[in-house]
MMTF fields as JSON, N, C-alpha, C and O atoms, coordinates in Angstrom:
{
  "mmtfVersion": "1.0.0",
  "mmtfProducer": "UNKNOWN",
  "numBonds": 411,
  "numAtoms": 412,
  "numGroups": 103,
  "numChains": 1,
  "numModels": 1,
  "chainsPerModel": [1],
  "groupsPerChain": [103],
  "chainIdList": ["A"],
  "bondAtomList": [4, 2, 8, 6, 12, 10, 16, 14, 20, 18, 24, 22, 28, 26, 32, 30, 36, 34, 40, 38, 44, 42, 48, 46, 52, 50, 56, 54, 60, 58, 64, 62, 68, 66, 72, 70, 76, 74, 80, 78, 84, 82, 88, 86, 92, 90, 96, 94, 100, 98, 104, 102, 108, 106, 112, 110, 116, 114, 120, 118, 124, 122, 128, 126, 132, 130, 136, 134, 140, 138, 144, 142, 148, 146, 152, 150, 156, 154, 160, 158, 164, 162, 168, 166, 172, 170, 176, 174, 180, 178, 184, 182, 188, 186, 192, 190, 196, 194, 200, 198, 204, 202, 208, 206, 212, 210, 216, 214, 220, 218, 224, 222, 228, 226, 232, 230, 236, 234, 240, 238, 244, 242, 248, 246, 252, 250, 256, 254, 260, 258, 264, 262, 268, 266, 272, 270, 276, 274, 280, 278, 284, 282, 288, 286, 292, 290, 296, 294, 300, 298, 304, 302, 308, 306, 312, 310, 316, 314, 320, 318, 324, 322, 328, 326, 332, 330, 336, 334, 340, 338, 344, 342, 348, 346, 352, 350, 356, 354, 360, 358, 364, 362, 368, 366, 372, 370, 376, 374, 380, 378, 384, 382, 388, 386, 392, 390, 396, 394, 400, 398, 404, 402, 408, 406],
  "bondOrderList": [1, 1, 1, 1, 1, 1, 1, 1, 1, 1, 1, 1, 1, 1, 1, 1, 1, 1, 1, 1, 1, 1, 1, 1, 1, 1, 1, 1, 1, 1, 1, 1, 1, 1, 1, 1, 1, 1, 1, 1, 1, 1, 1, 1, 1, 1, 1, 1, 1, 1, 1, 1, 1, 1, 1, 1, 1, 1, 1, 1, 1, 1, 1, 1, 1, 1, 1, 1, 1, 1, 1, 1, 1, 1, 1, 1, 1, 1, 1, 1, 1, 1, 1, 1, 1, 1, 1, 1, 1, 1, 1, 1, 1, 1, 1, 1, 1, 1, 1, 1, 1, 1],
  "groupList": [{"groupName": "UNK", "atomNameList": ["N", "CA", "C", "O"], "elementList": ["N", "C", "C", "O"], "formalChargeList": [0, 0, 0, 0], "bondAtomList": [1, 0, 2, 1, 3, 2], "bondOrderList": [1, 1, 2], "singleLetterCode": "X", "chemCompType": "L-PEPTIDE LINKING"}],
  "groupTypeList": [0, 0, 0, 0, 0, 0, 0, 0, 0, 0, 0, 0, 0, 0, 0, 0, 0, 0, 0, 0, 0, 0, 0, 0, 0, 0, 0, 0, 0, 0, 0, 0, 0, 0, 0, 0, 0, 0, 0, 0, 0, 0, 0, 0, 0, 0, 0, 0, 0, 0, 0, 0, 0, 0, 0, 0, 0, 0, 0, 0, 0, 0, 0, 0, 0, 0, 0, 0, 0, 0, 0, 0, 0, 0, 0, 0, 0, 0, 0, 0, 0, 0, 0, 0, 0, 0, 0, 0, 0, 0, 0, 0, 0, 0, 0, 0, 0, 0, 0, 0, 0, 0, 0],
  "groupIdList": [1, 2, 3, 4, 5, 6, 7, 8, 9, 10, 11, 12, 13, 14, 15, 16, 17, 18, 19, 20, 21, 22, 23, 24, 25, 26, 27, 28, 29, 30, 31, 32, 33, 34, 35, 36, 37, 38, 39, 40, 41, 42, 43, 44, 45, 46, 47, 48, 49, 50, 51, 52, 53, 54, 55, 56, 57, 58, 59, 60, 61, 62, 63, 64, 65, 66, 67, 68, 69, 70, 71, 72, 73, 74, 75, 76, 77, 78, 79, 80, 81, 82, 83, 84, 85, 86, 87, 88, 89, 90, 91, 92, 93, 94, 95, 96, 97, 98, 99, 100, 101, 102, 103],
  "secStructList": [7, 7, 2, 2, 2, 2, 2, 1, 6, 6, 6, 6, 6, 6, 2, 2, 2, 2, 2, 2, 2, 2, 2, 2, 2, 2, 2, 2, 2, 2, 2, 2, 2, 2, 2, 2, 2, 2, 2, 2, 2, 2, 2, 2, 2, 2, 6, 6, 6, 1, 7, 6, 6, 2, 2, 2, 2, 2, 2, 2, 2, 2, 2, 2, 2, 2, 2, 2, 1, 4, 4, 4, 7, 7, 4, 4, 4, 1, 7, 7, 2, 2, 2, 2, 2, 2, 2, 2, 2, 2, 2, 2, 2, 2, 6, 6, 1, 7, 7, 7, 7, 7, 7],
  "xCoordList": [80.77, 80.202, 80.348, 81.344, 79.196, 79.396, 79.804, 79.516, 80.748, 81.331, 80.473, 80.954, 79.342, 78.443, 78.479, 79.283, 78.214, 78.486, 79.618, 79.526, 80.616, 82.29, 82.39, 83.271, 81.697, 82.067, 81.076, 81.298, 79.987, 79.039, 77.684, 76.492, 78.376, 78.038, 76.477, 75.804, 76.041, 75.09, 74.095, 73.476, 73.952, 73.074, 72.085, 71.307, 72.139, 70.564, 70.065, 68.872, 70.82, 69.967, 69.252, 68.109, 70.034, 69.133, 67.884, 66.905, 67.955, 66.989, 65.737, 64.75, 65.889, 65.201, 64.967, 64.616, 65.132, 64.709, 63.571, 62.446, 64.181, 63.164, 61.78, 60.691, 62.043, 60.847, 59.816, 58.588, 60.729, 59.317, 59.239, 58.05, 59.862, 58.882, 57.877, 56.768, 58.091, 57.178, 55.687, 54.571, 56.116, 54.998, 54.556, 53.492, 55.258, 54.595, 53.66, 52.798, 53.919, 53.393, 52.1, 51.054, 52.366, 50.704, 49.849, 48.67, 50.374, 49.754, 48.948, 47.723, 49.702, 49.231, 48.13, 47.361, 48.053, 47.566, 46.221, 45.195, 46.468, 44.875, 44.038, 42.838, 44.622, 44.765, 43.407, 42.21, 44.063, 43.61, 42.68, 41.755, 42.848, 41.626, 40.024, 38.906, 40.957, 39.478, 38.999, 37.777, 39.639, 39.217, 38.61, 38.102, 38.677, 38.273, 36.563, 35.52, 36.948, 35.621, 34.451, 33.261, 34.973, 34.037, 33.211, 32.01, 34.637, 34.057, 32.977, 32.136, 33.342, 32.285, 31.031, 29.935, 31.028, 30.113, 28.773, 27.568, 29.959, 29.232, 28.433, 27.334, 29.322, 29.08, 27.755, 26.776, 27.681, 26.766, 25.338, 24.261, 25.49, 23.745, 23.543, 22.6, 24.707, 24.276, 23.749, 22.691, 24.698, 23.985, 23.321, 23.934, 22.038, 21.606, 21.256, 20.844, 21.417, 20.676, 21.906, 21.919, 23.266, 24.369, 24.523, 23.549, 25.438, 26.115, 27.422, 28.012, 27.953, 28.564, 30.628, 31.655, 30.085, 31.576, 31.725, 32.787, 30.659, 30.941, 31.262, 32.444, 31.038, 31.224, 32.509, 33.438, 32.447, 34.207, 35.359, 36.251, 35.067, 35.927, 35.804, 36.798, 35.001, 35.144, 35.629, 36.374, 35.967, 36.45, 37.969, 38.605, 38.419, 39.862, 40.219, 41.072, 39.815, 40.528, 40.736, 41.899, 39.896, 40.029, 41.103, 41.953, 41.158, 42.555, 43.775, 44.829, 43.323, 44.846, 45.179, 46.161, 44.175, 44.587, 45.543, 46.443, 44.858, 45.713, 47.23, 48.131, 47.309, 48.29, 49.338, 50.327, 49.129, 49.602, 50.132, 51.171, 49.147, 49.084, 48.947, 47.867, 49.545, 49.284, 49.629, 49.075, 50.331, 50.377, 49.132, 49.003, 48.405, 46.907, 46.302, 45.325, 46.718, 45.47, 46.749, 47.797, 46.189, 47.126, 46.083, 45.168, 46.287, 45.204, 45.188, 44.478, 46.271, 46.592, 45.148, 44.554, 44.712, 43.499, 42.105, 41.222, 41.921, 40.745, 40.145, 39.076, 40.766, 39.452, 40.526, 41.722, 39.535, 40.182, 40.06, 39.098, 41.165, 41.674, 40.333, 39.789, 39.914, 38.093, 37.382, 36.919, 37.366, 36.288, 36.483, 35.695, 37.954, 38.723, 38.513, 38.665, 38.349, 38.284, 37.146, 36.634, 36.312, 34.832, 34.209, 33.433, 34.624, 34.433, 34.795, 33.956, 36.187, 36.691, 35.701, 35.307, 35.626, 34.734, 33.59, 33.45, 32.38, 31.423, 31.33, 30.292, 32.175, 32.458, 32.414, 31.832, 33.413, 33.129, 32.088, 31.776, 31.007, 30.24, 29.078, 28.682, 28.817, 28.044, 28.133, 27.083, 29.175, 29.643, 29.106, 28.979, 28.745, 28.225, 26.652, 26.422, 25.7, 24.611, 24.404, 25.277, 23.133, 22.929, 22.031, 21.19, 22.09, 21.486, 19.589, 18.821, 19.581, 17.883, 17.605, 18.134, 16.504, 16.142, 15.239, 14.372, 15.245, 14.763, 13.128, 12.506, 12.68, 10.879, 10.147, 8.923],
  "yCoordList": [-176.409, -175.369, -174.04, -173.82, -173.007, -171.943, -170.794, -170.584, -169.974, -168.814, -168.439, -168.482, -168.065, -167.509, -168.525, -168.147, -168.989, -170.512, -170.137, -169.715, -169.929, -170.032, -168.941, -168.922, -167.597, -166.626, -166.064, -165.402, -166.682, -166.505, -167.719, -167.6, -168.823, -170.383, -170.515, -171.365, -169.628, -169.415, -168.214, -167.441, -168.065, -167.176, -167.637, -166.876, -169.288, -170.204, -170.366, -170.656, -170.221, -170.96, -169.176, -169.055, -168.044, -166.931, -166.642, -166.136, -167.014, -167.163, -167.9, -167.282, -169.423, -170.199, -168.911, -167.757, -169.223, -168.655, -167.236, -167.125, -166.398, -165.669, -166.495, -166.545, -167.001, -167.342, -168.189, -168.135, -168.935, -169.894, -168.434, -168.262, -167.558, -166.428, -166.084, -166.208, -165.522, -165.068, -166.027, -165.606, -167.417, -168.264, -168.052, -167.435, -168.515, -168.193, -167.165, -167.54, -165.717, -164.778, -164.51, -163.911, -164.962, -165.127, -165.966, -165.64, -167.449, -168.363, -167.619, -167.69, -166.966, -166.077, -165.274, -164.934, -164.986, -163.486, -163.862, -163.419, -164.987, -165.576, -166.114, -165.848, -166.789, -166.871, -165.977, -166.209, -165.132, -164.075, -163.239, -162.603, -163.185, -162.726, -163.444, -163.083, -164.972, -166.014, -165.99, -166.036, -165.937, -165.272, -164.082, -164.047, -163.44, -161.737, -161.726, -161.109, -162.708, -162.707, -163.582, -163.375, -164.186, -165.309, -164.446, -164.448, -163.467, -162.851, -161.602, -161.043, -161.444, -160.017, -160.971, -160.504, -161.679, -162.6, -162.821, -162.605, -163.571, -164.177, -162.849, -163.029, -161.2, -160.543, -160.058, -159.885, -159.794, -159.247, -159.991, -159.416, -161.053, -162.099, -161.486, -160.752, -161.901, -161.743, -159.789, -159.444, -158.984, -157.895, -157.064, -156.269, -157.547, -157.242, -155.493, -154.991, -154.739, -153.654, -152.883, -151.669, -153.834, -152.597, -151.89, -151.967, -151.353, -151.129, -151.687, -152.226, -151.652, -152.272, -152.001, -152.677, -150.343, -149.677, -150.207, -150.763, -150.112, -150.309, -151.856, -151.714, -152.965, -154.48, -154.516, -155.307, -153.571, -154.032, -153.601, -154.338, -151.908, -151.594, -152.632, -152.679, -153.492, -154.574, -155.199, -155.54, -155.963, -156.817, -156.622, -157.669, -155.829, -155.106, -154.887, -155.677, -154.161, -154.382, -155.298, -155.525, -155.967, -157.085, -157.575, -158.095, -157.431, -158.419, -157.827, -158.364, -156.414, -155.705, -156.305, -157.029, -155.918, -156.473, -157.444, -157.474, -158.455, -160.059, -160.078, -160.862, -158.972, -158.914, -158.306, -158.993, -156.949, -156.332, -156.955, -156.639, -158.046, -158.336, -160.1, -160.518, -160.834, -162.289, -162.911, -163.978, -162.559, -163.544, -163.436, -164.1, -162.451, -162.941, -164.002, -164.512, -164.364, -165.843, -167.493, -167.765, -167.923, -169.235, -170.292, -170.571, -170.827, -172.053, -173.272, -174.264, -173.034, -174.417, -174.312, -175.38, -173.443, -172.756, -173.528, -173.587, -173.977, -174.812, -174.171, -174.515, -172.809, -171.623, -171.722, -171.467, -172.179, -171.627, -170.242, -169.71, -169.432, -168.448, -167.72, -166.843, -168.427, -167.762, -167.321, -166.19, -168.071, -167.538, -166.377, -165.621, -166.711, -165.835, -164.443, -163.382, -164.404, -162.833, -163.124, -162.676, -163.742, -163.259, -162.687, -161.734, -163.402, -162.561, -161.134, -160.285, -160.826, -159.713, -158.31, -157.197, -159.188, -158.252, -157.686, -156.482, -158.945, -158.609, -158.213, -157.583, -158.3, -157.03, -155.588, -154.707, -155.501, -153.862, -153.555, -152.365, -154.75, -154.217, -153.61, -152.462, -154.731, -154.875, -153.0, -152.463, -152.521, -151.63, -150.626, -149.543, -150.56, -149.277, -149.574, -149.137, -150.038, -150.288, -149.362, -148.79, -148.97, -148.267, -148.809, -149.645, -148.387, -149.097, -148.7, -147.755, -150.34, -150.521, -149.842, -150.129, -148.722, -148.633, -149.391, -150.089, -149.411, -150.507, -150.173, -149.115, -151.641, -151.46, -151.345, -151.217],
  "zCoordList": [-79.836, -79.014, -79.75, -80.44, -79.585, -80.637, -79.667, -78.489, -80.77, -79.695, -78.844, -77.712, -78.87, -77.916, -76.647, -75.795, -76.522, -75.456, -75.4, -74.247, -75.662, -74.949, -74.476, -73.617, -74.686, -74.139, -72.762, -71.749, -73.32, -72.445, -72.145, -72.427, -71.504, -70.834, -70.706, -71.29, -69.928, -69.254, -70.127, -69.395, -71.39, -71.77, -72.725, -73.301, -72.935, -73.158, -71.654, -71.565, -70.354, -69.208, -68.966, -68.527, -69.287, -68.754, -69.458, -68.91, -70.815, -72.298, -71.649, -71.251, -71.575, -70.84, -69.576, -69.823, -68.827, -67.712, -67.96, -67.474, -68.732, -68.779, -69.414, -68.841, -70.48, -71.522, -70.344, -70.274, -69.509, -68.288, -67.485, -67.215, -67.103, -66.382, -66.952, -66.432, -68.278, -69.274, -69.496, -69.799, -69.231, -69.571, -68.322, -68.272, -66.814, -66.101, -65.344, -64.548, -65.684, -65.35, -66.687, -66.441, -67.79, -68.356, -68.002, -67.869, -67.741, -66.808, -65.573, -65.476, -64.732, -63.533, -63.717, -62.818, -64.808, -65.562, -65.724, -65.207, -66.742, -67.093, -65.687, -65.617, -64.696, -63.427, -62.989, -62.819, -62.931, -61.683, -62.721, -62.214, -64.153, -64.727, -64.315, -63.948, -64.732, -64.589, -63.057, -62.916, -62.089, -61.072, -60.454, -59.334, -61.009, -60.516, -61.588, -61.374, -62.738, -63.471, -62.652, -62.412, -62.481, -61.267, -60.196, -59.924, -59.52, -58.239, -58.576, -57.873, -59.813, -60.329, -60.734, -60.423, -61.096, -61.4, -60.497, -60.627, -59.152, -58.258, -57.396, -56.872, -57.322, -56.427, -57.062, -56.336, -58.619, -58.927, -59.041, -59.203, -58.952, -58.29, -57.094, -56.799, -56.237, -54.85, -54.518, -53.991, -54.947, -54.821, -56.436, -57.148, -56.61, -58.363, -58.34, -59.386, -57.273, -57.031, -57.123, -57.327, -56.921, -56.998, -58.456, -59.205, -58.809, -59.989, -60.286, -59.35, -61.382, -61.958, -61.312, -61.242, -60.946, -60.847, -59.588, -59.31, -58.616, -57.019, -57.438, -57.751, -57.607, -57.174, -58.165, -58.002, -59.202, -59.783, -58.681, -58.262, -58.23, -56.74, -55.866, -55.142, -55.622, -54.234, -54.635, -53.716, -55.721, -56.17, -56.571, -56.691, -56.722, -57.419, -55.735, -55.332, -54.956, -53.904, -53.234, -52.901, -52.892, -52.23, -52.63, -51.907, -53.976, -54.93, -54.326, -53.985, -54.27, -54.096, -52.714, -52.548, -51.564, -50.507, -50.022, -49.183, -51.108, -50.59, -51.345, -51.047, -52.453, -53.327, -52.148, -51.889, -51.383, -50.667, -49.447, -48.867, -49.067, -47.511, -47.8, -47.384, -48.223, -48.465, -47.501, -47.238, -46.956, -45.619, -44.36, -43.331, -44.85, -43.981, -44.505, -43.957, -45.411, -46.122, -46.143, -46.728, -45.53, -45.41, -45.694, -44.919, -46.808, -47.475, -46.531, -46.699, -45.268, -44.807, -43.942, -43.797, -43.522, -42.882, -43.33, -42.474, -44.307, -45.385, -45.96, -46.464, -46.075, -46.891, -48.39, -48.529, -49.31, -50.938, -50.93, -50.379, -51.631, -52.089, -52.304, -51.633, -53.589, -54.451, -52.85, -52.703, -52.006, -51.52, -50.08, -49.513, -49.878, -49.029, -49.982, -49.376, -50.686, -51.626, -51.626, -50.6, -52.343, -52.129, -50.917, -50.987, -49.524, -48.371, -48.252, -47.953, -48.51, -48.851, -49.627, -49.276, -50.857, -51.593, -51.094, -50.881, -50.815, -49.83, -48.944, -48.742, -48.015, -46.755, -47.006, -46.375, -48.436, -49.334, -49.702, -49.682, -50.263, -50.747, -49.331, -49.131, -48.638, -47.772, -46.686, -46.335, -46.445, -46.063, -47.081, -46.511, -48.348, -48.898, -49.194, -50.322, -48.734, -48.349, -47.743, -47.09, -47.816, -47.059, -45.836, -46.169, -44.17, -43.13, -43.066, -43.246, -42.632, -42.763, -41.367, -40.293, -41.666, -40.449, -39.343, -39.869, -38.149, -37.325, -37.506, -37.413, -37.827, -38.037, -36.651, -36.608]
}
Protein backbone atom coordinates (compact mmCIF):
# COMPACT_ATOMS: atom_id res chain seq x y z
CA UNK A 1 0.00 0.00 0.00
CA UNK A 2 1.56 3.42 -0.93
CA UNK A 3 1.92 6.19 1.65
CA UNK A 4 -0.72 8.10 0.04
CA UNK A 5 -3.30 5.27 0.71
CA UNK A 6 -2.10 5.07 4.38
CA UNK A 7 -2.49 8.50 5.02
CA UNK A 8 -5.26 9.27 3.08
CA UNK A 9 -7.62 5.73 2.34
CA UNK A 10 -10.15 7.31 0.54
CA UNK A 11 -8.45 9.74 -2.02
CA UNK A 12 -8.64 7.16 -5.29
CA UNK A 13 -12.54 6.74 -4.22
CA UNK A 14 -12.78 10.87 -4.18
CA UNK A 15 -10.52 10.85 -7.66
CA UNK A 16 -12.97 8.27 -9.05
CA UNK A 17 -15.79 10.05 -7.91
CA UNK A 18 -15.09 13.21 -9.32
CA UNK A 19 -13.81 11.84 -12.82
CA UNK A 20 -17.69 9.79 -13.14
CA UNK A 21 -19.14 13.38 -12.20
CA UNK A 22 -17.08 14.87 -14.78
CA UNK A 23 -18.13 12.12 -17.30
CA UNK A 24 -21.41 12.45 -16.14
CA UNK A 25 -22.15 16.06 -16.40
CA UNK A 26 -20.62 16.05 -20.15
CA UNK A 27 -22.82 13.13 -20.78
CA UNK A 28 -25.69 15.65 -19.50
CA UNK A 29 -24.23 18.39 -21.49
CA UNK A 30 -24.25 16.75 -24.85
CA UNK A 31 -27.76 15.70 -23.54
CA UNK A 32 -29.45 18.75 -23.41
CA UNK A 33 -27.37 20.27 -26.30
CA UNK A 34 -28.82 17.45 -28.62
CA UNK A 35 -31.99 18.41 -27.22
CA UNK A 36 -32.44 22.09 -27.31
CA UNK A 37 -31.01 21.46 -31.09
CA UNK A 38 -33.99 19.32 -31.92
CA UNK A 39 -36.39 21.89 -30.23
CA UNK A 40 -34.89 24.89 -32.31
CA UNK A 41 -35.17 22.69 -35.08
CA UNK A 42 -38.56 21.48 -34.72
CA UNK A 43 -39.81 25.17 -33.54
CA UNK A 44 -38.36 26.73 -36.50
CA UNK A 45 -40.57 24.52 -39.32
CA UNK A 46 -43.39 24.96 -37.30
CA UNK A 47 -43.05 28.79 -37.00
CA UNK A 48 -40.77 29.68 -40.56
CA UNK A 49 -41.90 33.44 -40.30
CA UNK A 50 -40.25 33.80 -36.85
CA UNK A 51 -36.64 34.76 -36.38
CA UNK A 52 -34.00 33.08 -35.22
CA UNK A 53 -33.40 35.14 -31.69
CA UNK A 54 -37.19 34.84 -30.68
CA UNK A 55 -37.47 30.69 -31.09
CA UNK A 56 -33.81 30.44 -29.51
CA UNK A 57 -35.52 32.68 -26.31
CA UNK A 58 -38.48 30.03 -26.34
CA UNK A 59 -36.48 27.49 -26.34
CA UNK A 60 -33.71 28.47 -23.61
CA UNK A 61 -36.50 29.25 -21.39
CA UNK A 62 -38.56 26.78 -21.49
CA UNK A 63 -35.25 24.86 -20.60
CA UNK A 64 -34.69 27.14 -17.82
CA UNK A 65 -38.12 26.63 -16.60
CA UNK A 66 -38.04 22.90 -16.15
CA UNK A 67 -34.35 23.40 -14.88
CA UNK A 68 -35.86 25.84 -12.19
CA UNK A 69 -39.17 24.14 -11.56
CA UNK A 70 -38.74 20.17 -12.37
CA UNK A 71 -41.00 18.89 -10.34
CA UNK A 72 -43.85 20.21 -12.63
CA UNK A 73 -42.89 17.51 -15.25
CA UNK A 74 -43.27 13.91 -13.95
CA UNK A 75 -42.58 11.39 -16.96
CA UNK A 76 -44.70 8.96 -14.90
CA UNK A 77 -47.51 11.26 -16.58
CA UNK A 78 -46.68 9.61 -20.41
CA UNK A 79 -45.46 12.90 -21.76
CA UNK A 80 -41.52 12.54 -22.87
CA UNK A 81 -39.45 15.33 -21.59
CA UNK A 82 -38.74 16.53 -25.70
CA UNK A 83 -42.10 17.24 -26.00
CA UNK A 84 -43.10 18.60 -22.51
CA UNK A 85 -40.57 21.49 -23.60
CA UNK A 86 -41.61 21.68 -26.95
CA UNK A 87 -45.07 22.64 -25.57
CA UNK A 88 -43.33 24.99 -23.37
CA UNK A 89 -41.50 26.64 -26.09
CA UNK A 90 -44.51 26.99 -28.32
CA UNK A 91 -46.64 28.52 -25.84
CA UNK A 92 -43.64 31.36 -25.91
CA UNK A 93 -43.62 31.47 -29.14
CA UNK A 94 -47.30 31.39 -29.90
CA UNK A 95 -47.75 34.37 -27.27
CA UNK A 96 -45.50 36.79 -29.42
CA UNK A 97 -47.63 36.49 -32.55
CA UNK A 98 -49.24 38.85 -33.19
CA UNK A 99 -53.48 38.52 -32.89
CA UNK A 100 -55.50 37.80 -36.14
CA UNK A 101 -58.07 40.10 -36.41
CA UNK A 102 -61.70 38.68 -36.55
CA UNK A 103 -62.80 38.42 -40.45
Amino acid sequence: MSNIHRLHPHSHTRKTSRSRKRKDNAQNEAVAKELLGWLFETLSEQFPTMDEESISEAVTGAYRYHLNNSADFDSADGLPLEFYLLYSATRKLRSRLPLREAA
